[in-house]
VOPAGU-2260 file (C-alpha; in pm, 1 decimal, decimal comma):
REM VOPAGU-2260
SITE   aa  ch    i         X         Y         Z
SITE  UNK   A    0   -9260,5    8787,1     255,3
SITE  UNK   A    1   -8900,9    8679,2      75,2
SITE  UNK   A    2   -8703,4    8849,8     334,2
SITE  UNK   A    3   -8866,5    8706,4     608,3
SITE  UNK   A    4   -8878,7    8395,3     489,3
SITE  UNK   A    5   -8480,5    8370,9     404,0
SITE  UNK   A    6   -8397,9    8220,0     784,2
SITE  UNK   A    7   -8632,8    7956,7     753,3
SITE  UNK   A    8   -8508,8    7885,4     392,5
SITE  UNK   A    9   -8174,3    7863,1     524,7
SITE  UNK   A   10   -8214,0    7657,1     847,3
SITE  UNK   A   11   -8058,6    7345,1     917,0
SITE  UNK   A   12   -7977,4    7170,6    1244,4
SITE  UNK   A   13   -7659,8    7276,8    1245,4
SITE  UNK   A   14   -7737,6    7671,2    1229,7
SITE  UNK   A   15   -7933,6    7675,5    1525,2
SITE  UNK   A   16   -7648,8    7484,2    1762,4
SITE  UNK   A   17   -7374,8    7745,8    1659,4
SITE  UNK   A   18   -7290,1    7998,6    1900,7
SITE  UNK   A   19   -7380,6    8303,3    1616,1
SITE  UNK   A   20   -7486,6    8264,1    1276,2
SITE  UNK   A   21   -7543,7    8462,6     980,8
SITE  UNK   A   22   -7843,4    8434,5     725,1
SITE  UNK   A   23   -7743,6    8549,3     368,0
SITE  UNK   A   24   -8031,9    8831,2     284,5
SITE  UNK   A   25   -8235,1    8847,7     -12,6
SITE  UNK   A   26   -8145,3    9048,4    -311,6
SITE  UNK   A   27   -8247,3    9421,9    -255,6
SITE  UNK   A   28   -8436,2    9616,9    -545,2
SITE  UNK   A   29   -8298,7    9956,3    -537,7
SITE  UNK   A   30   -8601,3   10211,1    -453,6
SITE  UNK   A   31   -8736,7    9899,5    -341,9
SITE  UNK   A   32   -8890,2    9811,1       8,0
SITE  UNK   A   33   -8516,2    9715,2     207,4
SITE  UNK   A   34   -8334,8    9474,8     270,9
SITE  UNK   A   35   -8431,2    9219,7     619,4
SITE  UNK   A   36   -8118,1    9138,8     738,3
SITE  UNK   A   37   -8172,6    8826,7    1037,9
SITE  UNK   A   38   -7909,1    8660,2    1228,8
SITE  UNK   A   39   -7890,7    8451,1    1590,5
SITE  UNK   A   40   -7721,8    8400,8    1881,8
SITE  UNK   A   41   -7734,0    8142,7    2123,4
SITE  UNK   A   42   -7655,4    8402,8    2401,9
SITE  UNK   A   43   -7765,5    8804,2    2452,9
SITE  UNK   A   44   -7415,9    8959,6    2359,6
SITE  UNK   A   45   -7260,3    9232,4    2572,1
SITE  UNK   A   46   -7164,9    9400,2    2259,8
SITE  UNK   A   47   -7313,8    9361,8    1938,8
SITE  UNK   A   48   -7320,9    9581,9    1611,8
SITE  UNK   A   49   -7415,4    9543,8    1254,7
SITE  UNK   A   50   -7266,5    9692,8     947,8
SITE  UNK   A   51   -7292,1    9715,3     583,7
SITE  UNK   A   52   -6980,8    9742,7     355,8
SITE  UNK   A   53   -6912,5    9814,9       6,0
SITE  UNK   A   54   -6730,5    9620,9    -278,9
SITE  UNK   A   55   -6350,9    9746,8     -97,2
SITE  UNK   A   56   -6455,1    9676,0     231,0
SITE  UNK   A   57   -6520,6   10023,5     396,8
SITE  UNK   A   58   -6824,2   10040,2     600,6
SITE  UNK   A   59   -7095,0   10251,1     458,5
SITE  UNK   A   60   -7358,8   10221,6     718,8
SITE  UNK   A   61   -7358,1   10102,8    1126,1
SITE  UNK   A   62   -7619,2    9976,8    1344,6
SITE  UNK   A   63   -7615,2    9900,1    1677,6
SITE  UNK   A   64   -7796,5    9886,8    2025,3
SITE  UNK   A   65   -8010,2   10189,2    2134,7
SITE  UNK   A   66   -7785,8   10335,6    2423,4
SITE  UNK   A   67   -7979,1   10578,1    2527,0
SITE  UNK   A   68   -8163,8   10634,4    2863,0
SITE  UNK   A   69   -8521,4   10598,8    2869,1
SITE  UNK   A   70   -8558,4   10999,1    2983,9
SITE  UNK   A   71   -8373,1   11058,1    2695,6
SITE  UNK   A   72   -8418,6   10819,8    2380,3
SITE  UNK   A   73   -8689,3   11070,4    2255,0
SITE  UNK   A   74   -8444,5   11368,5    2223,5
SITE  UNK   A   75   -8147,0   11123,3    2120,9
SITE  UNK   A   76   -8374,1   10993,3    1789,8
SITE  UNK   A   77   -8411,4   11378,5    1687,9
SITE  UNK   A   78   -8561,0   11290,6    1319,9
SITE  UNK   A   79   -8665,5   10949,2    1335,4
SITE  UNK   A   80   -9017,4   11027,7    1275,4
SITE  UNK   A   81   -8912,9   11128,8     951,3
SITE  UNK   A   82   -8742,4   10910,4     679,7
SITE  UNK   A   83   -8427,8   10869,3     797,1
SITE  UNK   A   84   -8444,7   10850,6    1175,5
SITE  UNK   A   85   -8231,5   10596,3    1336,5
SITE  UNK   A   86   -8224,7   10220,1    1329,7
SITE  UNK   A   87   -8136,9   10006,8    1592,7
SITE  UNK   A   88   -8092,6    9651,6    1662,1
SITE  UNK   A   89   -8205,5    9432,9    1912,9
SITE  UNK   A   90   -7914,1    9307,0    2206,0
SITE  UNK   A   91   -8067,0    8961,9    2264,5
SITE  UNK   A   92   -8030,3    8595,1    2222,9
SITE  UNK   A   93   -8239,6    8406,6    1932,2
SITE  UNK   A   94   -8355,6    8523,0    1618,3
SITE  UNK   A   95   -8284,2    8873,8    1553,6
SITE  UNK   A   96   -8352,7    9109,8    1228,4
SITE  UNK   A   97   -8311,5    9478,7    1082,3
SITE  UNK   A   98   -8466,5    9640,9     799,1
SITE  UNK   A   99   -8134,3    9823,1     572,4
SITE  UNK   A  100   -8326,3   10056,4     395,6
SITE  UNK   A  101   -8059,5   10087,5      75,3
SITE  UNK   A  102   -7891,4   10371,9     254,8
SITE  UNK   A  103   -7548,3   10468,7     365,2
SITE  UNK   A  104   -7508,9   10605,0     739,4
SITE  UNK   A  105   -7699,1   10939,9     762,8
SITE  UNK   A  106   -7722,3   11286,3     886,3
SITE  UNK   A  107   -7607,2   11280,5    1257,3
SITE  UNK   A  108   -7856,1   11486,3    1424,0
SITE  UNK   A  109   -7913,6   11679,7    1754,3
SITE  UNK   A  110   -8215,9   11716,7    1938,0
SITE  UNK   A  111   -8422,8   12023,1    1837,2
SITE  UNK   A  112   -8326,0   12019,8    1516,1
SITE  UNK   A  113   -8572,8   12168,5    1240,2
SITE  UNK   A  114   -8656,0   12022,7     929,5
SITE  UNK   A  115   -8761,5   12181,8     636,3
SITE  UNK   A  116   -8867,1   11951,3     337,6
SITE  UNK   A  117   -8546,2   11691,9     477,2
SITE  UNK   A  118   -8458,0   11409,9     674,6
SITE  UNK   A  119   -8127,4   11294,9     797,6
SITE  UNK   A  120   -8118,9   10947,8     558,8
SITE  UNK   A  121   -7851,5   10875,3     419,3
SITE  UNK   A  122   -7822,7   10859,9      62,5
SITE  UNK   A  123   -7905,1   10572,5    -146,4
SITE  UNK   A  124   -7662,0   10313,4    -277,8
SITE  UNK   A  125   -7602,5   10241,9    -615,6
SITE  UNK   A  126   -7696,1    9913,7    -777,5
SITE  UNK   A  127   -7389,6    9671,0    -711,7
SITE  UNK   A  128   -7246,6    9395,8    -455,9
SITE  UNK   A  129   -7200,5    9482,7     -31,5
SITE  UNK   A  130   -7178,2    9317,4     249,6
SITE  UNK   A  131   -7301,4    9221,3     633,4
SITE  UNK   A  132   -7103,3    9219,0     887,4
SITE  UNK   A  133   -7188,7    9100,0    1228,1
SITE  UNK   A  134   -6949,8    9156,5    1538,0
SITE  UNK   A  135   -7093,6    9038,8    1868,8
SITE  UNK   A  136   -6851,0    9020,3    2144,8
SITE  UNK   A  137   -6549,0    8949,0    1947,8
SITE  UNK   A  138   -6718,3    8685,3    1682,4
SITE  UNK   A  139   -6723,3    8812,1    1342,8
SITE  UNK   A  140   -6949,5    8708,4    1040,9
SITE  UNK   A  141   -7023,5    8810,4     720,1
SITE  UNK   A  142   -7210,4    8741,2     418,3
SITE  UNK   A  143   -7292,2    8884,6      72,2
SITE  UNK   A  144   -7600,0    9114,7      15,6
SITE  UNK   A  145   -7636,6    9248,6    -397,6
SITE  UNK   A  146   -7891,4    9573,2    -464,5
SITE  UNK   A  147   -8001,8    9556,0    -816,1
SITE  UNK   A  148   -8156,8    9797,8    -990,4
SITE  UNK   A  149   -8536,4    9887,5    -998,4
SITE  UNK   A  150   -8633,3    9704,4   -1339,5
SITE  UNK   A  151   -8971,1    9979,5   -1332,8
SITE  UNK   A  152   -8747,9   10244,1   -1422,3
SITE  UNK   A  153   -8545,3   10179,2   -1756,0
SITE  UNK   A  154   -8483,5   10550,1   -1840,1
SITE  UNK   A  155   -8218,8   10585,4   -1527,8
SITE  UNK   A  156   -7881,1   10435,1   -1635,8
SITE  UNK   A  157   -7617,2   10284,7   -1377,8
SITE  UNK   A  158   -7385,7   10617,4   -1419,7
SITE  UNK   A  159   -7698,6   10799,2   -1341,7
SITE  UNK   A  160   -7778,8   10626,2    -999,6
SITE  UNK   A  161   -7358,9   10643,8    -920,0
SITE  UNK   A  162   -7363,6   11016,3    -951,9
SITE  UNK   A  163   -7649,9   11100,4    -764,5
SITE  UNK   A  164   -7505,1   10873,8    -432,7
SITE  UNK   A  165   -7166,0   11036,0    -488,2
SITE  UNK   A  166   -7355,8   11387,7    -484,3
SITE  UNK   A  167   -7591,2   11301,8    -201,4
SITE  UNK   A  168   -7285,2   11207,5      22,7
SITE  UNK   A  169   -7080,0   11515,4     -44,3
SITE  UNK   A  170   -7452,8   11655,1      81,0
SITE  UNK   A  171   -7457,0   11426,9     344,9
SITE  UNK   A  172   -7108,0   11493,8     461,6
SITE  UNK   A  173   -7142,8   11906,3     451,6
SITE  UNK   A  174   -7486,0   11868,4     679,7
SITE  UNK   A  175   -7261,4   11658,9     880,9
SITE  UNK   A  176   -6987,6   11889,0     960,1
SITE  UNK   A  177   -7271,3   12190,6    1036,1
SITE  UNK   A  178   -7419,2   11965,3    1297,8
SITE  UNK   A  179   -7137,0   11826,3    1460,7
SITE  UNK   A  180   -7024,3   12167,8    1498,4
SITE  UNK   A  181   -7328,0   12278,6    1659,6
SITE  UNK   A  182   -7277,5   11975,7    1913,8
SITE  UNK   A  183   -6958,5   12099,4    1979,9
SITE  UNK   A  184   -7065,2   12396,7    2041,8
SITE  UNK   A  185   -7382,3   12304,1    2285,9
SITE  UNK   A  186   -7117,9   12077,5    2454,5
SITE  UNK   A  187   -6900,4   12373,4    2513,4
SITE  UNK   A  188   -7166,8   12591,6    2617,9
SITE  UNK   A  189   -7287,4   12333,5    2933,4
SITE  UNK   A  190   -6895,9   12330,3    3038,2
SITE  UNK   A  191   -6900,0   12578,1    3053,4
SITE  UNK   A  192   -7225,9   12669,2    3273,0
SITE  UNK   A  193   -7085,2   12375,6    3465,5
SITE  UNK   A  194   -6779,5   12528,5    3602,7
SITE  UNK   A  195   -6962,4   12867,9    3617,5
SITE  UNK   A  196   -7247,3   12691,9    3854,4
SITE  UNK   A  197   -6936,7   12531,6    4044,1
């Protein structure tokens, strides 16, 4: 109940009468539950998105607005009724949240993919100190967000957990390049029945 608790703990007057504001999350326990993430706006934004950032600054994870048509959102969230499948966040005025599950960005995926023992999640982050960032129509916030590690397991050292994320996103990044080639390729192939239709 700690991370949804962490607005209320943080509420004064004076958050509520900003325009956007910014609730510092709870600590995250790696192999833990996630991390609620809440902020709110006094007014739906026309653009909003959501990102996570590591100790240099460069964005390891995005999330923003579901796009996609209502005909289409089931074929656009190819995966997500597996571990993994997208996240998005809510385009509204008020009180707003998102789950970060501890993961960098994942697997872009394509509808009709097959899965065979996967999942397009990201992989993991390492124990260590990130940040939120909010951007909603040209306002920016951010705020600190630390993962520690998962005090149940002793035997797996910080140089452990470090290797495994740098493996999992030379993983990530290879599955990556073999689907956005395939959407390249599917993209090709209607242009091509396009013009031949035409």
């Amino acid at each position: 109940y700690e991370h949804q608790l962490a607005p209320l703990r943080q509420a004064v007057p004076e958050t509520f009468a900003e325009d956007a504001h910014l609730f510092t999350p709870p600590v995250g326990v790696r192999s833990g539950p996630g991390v609620t993430i809440s902020w709110s706006l006094t007014s739906a934004p026309t653009r909003v998105a959501l990102e996570i950032l590591d100790s240099a600054g460069a964005v390891l994870r995005t999330f923003e607005p579901d796009t996609a048509k209502p005909d289409t959102a089931a074929a656009a969230r190819a995966g997500g009724g597996r571990r993994g499948g997208e996240t998005f966040i809510p385009k509204a005025a008020g009180l707003s949240r998102v789950v970060w599950d501890l993961r960098a960005q994942g697997i872009t995926p394509f509808p009709g993919m097959i899965f065979w023992g996967a999942a397009t999640g990201g992989p993991t982050v390492p124990p260590g100190r990130y940040a939120v960032r909010l951007t909603a129509d040209g306002r920016r916030l951010t705020t600190p967000v630390v993962v520690t590690r998962n005090p149940y397991l002793p035997e797996v050292t910080d140089a452990d957990m470090a290797a495994q994320y740098a493996f999992s996103k030379r993983v990530r990044d290879k599955a990556n390049e073999a689907n956005l080639a395939v959407i390249a390729i599917r993209r090709v192939k209607d242009q091509m029945a396009n013009r031949l239709a035409k």
